[in-house]
N, CA, C and O of each residue as an XYZ file, in Angstrom:
808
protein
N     166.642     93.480    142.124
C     167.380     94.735    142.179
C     168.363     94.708    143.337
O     168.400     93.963    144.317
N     169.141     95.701    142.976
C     170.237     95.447    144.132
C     169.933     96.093    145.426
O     169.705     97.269    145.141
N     169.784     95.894    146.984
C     169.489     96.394    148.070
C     169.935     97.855    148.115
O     169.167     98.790    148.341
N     171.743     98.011    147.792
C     172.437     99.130    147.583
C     172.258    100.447    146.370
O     172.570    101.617    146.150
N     171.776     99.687    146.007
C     171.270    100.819    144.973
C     171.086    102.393    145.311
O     170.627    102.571    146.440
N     171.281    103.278    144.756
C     170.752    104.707    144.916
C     169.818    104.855    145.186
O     169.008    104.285    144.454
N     169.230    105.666    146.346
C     168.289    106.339    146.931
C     167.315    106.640    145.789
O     167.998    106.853    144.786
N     166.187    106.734    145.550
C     165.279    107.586    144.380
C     165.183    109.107    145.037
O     165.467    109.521    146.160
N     164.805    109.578    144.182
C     165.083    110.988    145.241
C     163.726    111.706    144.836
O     163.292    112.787    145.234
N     163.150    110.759    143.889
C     161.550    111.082    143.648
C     160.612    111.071    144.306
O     160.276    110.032    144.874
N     159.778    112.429    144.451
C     158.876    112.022    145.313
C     157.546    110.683    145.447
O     156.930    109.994    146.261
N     157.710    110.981    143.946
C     156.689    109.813    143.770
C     157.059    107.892    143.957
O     156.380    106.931    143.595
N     158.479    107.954    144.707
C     158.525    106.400    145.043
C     158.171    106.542    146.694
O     157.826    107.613    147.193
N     158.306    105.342    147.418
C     157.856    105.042    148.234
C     159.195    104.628    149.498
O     158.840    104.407    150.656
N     160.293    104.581    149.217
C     161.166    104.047    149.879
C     160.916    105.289    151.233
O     160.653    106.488    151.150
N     161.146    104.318    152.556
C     161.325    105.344    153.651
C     159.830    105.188    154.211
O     159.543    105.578    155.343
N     158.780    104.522    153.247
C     156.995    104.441    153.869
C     156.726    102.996    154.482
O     157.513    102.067    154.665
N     155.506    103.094    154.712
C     155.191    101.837    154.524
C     153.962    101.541    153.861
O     153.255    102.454    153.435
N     153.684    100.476    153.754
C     152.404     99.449    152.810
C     151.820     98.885    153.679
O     152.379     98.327    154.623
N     150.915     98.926    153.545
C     149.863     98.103    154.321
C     148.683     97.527    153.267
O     148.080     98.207    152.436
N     148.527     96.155    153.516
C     147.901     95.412    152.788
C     146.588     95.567    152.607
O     146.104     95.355    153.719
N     145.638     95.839    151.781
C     144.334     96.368    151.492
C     143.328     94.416    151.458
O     143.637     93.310    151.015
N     142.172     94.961    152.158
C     141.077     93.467    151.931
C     141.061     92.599    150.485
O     140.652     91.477    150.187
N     141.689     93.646    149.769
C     141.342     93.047    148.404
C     142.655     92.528    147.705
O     142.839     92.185    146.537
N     143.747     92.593    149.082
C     144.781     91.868    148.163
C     145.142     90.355    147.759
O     145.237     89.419    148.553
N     145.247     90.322    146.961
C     145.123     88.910    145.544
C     145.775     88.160    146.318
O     145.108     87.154    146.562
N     147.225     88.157    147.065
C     148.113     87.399    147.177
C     148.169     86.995    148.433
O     148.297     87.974    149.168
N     148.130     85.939    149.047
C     147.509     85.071    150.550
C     148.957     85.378    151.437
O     148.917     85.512    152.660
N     150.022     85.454    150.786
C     151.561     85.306    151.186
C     151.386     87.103    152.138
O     151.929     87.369    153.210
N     150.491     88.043    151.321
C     151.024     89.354    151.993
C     149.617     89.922    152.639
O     149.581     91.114    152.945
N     148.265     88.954    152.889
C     147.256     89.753    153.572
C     147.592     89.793    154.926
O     148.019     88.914    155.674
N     147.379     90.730    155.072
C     147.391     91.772    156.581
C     148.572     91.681    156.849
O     149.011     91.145    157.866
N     149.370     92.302    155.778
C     150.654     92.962    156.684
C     151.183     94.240    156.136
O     150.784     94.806    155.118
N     152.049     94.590    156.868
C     152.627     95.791    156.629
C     153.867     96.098    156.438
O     154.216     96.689    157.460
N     154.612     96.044    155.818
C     155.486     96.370    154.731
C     156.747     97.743    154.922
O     156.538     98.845    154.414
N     157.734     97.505    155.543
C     158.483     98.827    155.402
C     159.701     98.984    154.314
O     160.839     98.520    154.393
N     159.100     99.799    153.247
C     160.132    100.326    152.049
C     161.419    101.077    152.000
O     161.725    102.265    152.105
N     162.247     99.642    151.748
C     163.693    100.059    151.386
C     164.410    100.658    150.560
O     165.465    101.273    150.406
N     163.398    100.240    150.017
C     163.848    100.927    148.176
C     162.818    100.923    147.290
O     161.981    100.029    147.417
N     162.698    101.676    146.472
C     161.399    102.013    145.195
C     162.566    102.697    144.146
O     163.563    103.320    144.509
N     162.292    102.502    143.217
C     162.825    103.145    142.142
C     162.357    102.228    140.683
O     161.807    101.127    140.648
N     162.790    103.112    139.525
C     161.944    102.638    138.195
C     162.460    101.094    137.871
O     161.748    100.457    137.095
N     163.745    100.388    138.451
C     164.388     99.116    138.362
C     163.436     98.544    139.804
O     164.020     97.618    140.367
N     162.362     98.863    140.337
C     161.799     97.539    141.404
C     161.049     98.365    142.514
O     160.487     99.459    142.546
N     161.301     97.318    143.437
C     160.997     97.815    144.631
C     161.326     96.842    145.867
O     161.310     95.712    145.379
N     161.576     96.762    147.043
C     162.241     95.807    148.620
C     162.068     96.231    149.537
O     162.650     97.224    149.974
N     161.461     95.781    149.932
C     160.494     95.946    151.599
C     160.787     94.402    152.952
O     161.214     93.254    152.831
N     160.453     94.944    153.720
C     160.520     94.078    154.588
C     159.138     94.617    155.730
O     158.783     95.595    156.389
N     158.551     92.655    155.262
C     157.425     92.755    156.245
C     157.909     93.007    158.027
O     158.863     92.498    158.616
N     157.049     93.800    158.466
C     157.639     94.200    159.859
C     156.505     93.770    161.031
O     156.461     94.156    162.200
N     155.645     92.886    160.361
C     154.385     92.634    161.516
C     153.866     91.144    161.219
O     152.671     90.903    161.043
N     154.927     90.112    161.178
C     154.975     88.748    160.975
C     156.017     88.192    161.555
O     157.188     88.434    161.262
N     155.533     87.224    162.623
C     156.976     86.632    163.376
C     157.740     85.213    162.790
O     157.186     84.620    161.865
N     158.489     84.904    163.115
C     159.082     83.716    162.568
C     158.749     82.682    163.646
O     159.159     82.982    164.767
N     158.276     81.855    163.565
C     157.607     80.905    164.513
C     159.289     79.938    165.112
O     160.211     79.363    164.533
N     158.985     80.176    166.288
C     159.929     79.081    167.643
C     160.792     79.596    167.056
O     161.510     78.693    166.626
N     161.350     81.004    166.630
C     162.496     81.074    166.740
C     163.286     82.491    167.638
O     162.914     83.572    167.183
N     163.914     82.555    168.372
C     164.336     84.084    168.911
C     165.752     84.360    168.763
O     166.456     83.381    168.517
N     166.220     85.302    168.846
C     167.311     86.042    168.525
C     168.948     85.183    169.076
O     170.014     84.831    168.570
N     168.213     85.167    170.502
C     169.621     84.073    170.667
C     169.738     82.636    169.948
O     170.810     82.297    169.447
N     168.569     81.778    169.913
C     168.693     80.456    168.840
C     169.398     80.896    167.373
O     170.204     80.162    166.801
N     169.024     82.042    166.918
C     169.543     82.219    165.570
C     171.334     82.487    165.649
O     172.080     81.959    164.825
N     171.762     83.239    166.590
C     173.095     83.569    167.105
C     173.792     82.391    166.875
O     174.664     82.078    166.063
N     173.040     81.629    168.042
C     173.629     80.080    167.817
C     173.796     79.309    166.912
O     174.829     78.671    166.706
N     172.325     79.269    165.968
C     172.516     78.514    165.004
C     173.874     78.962    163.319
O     174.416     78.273    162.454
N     173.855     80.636    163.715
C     174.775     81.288    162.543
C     176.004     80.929    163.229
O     176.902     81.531    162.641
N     176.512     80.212    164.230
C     177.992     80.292    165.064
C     178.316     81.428    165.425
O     179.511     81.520    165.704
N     177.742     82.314    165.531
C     178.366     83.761    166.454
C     178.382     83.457    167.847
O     179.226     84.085    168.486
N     177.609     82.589    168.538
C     177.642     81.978    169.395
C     177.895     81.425    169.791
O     178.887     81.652    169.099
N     178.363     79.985    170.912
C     177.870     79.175    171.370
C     176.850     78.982    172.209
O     176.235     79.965    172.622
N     176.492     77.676    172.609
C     174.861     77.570    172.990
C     174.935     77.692    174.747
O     174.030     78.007    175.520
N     176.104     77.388    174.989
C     175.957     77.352    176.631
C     176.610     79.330    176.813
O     176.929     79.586    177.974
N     176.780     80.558    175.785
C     176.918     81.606    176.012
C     175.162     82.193    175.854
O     174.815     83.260    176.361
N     174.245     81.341    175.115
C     172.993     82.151    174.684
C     172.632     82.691    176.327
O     172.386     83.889    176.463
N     172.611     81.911    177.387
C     172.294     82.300    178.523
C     172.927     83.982    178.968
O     172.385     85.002    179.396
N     174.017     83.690    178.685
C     174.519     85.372    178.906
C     174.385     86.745    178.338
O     174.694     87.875    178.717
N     173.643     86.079    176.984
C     173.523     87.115    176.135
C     172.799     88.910    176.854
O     171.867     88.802    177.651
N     173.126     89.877    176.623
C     172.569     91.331    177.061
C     171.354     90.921    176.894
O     170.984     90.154    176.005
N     170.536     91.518    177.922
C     168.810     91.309    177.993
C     168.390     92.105    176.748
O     167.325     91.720    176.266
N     168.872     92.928    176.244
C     168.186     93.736    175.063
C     168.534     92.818    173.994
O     168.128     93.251    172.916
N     169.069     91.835    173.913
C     169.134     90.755    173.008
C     168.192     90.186    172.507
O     167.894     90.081    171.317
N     167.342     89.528    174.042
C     166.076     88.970    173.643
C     165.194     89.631    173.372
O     164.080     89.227    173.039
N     165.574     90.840    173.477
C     164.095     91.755    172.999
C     164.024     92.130    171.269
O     163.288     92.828    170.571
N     164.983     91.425    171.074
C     165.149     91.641    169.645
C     163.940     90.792    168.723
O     163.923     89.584    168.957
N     163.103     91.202    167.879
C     162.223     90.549    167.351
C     163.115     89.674    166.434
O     164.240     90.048    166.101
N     162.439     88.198    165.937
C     163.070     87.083    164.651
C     161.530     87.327    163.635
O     160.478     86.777    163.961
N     161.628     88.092    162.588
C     160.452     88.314    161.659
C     160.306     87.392    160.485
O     161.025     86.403    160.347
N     159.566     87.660    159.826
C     159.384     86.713    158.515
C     159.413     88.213    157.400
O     158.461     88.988    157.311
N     160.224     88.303    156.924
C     160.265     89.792    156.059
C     159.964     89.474    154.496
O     159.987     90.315    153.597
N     159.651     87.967    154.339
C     159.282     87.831    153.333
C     159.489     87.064    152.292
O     160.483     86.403    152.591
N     159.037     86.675    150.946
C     159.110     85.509    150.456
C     160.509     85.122    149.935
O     160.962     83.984    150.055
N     161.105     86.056    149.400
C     162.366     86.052    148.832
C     163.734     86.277    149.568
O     163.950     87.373    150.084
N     164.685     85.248    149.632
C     165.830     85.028    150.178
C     165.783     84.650    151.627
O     166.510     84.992    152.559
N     164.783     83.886    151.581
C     164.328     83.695    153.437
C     165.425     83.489    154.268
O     165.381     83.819    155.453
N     166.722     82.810    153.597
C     167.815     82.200    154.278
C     168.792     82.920    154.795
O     169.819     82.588    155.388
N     168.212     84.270    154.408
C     169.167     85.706    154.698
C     168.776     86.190    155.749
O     167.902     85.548    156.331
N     169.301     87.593    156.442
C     168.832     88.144    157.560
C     168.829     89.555    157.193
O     169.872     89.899    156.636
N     167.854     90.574    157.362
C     168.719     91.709    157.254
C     167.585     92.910    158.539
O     166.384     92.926    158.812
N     168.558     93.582    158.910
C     168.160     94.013    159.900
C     167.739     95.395    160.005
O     168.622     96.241    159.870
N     166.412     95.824    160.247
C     165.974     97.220    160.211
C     166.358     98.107    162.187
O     166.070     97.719    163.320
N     166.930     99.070    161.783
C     167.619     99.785    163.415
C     167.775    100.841    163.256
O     167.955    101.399    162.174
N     167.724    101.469    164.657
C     167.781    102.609    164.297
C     169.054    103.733    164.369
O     169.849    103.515    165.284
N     169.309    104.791    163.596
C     170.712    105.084    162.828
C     172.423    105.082    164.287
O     173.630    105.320    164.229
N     171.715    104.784    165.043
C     173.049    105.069    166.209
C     173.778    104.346    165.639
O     174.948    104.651    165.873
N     173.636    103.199    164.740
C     174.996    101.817    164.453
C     175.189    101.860    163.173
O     174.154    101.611    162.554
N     176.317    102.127    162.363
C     176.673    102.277    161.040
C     177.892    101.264    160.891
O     178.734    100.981    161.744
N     177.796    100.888    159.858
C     179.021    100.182    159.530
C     178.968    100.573    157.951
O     178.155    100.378    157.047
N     180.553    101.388    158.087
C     180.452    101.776    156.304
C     180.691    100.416    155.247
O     181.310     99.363    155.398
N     180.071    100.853    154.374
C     179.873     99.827    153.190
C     178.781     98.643    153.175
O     178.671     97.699    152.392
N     178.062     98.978    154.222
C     176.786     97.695    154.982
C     175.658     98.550    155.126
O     174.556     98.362    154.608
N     175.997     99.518    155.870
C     174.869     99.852    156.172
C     174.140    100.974    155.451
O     174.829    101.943    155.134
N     172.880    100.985    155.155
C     172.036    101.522    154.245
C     170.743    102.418    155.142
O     169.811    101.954    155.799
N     171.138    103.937    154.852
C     170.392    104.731    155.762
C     169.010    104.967    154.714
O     168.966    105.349    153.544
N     168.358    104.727    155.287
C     166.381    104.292    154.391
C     165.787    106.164    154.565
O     165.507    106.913    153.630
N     165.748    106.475    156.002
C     165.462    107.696    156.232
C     166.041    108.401    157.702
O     166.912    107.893    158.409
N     165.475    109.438    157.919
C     166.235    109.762    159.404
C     166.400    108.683    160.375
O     167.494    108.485    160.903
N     165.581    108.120    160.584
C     165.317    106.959    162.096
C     165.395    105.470    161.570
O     165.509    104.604    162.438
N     165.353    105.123    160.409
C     165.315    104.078    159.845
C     166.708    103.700    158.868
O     167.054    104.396    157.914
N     167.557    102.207    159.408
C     168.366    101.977    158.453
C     168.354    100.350    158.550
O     168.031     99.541    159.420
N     168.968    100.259    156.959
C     169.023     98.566    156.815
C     170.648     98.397    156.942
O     171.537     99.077    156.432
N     170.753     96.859    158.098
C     171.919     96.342    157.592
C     172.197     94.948    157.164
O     172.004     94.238    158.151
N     172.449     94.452    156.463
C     172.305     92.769    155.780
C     173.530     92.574    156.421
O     173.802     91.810    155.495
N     174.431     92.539    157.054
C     175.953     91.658    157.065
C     175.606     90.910    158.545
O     174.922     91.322    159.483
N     176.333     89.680    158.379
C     176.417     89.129    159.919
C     177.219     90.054    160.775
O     176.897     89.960    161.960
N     178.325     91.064    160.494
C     178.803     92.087    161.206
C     177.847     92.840    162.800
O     178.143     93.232    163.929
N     176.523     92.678    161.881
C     175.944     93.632    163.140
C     175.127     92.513    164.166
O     174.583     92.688    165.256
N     175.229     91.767    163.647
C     174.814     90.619    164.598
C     175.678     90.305    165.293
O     175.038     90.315    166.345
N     176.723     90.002    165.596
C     177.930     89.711    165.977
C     177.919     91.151    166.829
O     178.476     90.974    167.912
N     177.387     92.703    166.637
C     178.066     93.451    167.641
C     176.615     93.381    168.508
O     176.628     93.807    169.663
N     175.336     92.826    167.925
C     174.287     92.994    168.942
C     174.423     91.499    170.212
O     173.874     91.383    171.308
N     175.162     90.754    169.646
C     175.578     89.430    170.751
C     176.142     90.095    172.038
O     175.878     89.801    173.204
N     176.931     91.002    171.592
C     178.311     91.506    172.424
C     177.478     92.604    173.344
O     177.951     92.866    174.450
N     176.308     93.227    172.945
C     175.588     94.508    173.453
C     176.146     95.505    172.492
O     175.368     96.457    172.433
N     176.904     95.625    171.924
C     177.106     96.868    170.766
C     176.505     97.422    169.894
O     176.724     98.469    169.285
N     175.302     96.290    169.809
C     174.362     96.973    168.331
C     173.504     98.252    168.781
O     173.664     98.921    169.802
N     172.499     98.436    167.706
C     171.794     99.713    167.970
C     170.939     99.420    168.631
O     170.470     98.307    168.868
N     170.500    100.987    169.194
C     169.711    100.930    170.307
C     167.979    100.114    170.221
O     167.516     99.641    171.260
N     167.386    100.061    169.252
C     166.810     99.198    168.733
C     166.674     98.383    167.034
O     167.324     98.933    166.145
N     165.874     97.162    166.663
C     166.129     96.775    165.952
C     165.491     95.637    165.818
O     165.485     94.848    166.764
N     164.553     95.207    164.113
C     163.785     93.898    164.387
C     164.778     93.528    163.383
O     165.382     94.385    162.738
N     165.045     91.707    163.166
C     165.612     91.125    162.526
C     165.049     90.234    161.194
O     165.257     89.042    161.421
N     164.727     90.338    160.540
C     163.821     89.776    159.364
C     164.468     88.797    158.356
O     165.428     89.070    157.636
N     163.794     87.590    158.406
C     164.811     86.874    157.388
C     163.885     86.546    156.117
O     162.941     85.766    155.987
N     164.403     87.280    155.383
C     163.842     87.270    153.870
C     163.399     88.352    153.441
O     163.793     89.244    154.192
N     162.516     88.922    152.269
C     162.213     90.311    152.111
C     161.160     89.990    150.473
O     161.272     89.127    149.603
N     160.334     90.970    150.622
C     159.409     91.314    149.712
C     159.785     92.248    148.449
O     160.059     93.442    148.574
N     159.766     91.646    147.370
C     160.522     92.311    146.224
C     159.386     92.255    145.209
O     158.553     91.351    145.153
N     159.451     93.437    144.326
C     159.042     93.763    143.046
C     159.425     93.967    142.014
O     160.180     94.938    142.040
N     159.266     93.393    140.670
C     160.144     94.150    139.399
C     159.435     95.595    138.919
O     158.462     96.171    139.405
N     160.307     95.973    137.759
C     160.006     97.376    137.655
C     158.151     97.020    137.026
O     157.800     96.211    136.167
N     157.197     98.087    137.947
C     156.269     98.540    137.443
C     155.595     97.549    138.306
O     154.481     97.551    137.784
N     155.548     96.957    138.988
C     154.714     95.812    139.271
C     154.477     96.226    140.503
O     153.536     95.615    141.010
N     155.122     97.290    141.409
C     154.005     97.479    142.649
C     153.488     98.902    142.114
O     152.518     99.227    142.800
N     153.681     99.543    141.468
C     152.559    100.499    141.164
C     151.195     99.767    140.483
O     150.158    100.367    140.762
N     151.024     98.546    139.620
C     150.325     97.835    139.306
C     149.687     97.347    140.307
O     148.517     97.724    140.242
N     149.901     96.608    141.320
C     149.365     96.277    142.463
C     148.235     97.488    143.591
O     147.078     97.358    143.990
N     148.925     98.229    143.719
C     148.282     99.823    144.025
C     147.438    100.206    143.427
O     146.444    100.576    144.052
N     147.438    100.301    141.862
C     146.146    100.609    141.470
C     145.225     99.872    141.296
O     144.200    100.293    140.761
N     145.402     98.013    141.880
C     144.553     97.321    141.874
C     143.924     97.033    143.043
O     143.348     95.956    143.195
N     143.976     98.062    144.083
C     143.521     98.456    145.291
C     144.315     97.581    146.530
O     143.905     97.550    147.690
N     145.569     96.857    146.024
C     146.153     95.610    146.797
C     146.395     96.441    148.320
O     145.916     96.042    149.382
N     147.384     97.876    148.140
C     148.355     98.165    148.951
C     147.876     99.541    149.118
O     147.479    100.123    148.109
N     147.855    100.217    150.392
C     147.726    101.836    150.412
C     149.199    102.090    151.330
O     149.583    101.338    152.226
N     149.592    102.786    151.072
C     150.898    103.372    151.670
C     150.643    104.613    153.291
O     149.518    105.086    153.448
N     151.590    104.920    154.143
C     151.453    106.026    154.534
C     152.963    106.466    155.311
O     153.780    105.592    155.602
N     153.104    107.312    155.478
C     155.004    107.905    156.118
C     155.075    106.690    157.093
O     154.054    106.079    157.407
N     156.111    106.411    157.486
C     157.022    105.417    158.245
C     156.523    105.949    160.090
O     156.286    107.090    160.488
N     156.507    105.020    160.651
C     156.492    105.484    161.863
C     157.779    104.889    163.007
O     157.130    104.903    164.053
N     158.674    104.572    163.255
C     159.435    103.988    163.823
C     159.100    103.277    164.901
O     159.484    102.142    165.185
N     158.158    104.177    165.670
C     157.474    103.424    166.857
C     156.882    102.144    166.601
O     156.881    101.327    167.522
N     156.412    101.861    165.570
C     155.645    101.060    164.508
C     156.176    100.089    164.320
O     155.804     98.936    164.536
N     157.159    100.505    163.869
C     158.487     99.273    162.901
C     159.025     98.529    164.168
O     159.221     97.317    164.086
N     159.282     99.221    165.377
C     159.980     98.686    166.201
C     159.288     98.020    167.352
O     159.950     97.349    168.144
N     157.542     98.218    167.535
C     156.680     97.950    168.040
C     157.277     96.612    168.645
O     158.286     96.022    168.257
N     156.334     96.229    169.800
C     157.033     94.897    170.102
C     155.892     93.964    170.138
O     156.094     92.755    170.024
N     154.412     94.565    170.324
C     153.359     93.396    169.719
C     152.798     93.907    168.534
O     152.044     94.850    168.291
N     153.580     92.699    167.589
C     153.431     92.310    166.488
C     152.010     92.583    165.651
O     151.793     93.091    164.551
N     150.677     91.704    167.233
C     149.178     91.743    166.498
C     148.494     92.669    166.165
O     147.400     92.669    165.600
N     149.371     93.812    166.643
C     148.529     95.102    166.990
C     149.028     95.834    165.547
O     148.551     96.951    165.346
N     149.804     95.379    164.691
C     150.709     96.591    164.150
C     149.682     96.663    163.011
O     149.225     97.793    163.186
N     149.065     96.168    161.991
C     148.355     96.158    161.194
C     147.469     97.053    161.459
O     147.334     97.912    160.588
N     146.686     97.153    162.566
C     145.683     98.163    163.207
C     145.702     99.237    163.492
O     144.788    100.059    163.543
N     147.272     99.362    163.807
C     147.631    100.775    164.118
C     148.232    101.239    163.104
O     148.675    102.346    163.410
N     148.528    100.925    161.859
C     148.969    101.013    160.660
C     147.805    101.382    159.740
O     147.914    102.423    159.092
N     146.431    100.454    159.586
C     145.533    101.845    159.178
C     145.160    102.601    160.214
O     144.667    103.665    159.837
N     145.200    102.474    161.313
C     145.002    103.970    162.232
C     145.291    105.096    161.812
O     144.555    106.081    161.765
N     146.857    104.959    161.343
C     147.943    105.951    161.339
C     147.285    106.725    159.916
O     147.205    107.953    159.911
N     146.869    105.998    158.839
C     146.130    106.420    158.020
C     144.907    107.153    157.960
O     144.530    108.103    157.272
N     144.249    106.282    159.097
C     142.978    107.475    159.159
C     141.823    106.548    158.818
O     140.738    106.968    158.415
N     142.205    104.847    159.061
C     141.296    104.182    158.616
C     140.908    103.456    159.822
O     141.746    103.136    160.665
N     139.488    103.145    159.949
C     139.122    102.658    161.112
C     139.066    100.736    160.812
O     137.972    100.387    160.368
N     139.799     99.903    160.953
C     139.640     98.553    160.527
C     138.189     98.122    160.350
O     137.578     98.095    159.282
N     137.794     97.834    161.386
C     136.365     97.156    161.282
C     135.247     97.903    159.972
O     134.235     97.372    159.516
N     136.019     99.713    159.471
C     134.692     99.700    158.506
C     135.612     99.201    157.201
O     135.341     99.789    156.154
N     136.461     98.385    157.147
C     137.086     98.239    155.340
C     136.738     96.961    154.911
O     136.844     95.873    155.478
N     136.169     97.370    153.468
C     135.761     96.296    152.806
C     136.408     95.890    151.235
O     137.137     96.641    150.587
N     136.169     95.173    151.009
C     137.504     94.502    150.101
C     137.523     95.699    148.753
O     138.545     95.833    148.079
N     136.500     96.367    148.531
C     136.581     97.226    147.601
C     137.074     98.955    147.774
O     137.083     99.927    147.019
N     137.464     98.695    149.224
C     137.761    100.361    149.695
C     139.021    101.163    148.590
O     139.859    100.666    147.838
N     138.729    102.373    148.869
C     139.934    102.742    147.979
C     140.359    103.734    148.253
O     139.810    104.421    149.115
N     141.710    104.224    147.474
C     141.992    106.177    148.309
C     142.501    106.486    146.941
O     142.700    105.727    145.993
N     142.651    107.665    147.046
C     142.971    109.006    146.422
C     144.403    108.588    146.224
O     145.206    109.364    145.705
């Protein structure tokens, strides 16, 4: 499905939440993580995992390696640079980047407002203004993303894979990673240590 697509305006999709992975999910690629929804609607669904890092890689190496950089400027880069997380957002299009921030930085025709505090932007554009210090005030960087065809994550849900709950920004933008799963069923109301692969909700 296309990233740009129309908003659903249904209550019953999920775009703007997040997912968090249930004991009993089937698929090894998405246990224990958590999931922030870009889009839901009756053509799919696109998320980006937000609590999986991309191993040896950080924000200035990637600069460098896309040429927005050079390698003897990574040293200068704005300190809020390196604080930028490099994520693993997921199985599909790994070779891409797209970046979850929060709404201070717009670029029309790129950027995709998810909910109040939460927006996606895919273009090298905003990478290029976070080199410079221009980007938004925060922001994790994810290369790749978690996709569904139509009907197939409500299928998953009722097979106890995924429980959902509202978005937290603090969350998304968290900066240790290990913790986010935990505080993600927290936020739910679930205590980790009592869930067992058959738990379920309402």
């Amino acid at each position: 499905m296309r990233i740009g697509s129309q908003r659903a305006k249904s209550m019953g999709y999920l775009d703007g939440q997040l997912l968090v992975a249930m004991p009993g999910m089937a698929d090894e690629r998405f246990a224990r993580t958590v999931i922030y929804m870009c889009a839901h609607s009756a053509e799919g669904a696109m998320g980006i995992v937000v609590n999986r890092r991309a191993a040896d890689l950080n924000m200035g190496d990637l600069l460098v390696q896309l040429g927005i950089i050079q390698e003897t400027d990574a040293i200068r880069l704005p300190q809020q640079v390196g604080r930028i997380q490099v994520l693993l957002g997921g199985p599909v299009e790994t070779s891409r980047g797209f970046v979850l921030h929060t709404p201070d930085f717009f670029i029309d025709q790129s950027t995709l407002p998810i909910d109040d505090s939460v927006c996606l932007t895919a273009t090298v554009d905003i990478l290029r203004a976070i080199a410079k210090g221009e980007g938004p005030n925060r922001a994790v960087l994810a290369l790749g993303y978690a996709g569904w065809s139509p009907g197939q994550l409500e299928t998953e849900m009722q097979a106890n894979g995924w429980i959902n709950c509202p978005a937290d920004p603090e969350l998304i933008f968290h900066a240790d990673l290990d913790q986010k799963y935990e505080l993600a069923l927290r936020k739910i109301g679930i205590d980790p240590a009592m869930l067992s692969s058959d738990a379920g909700h309402a």
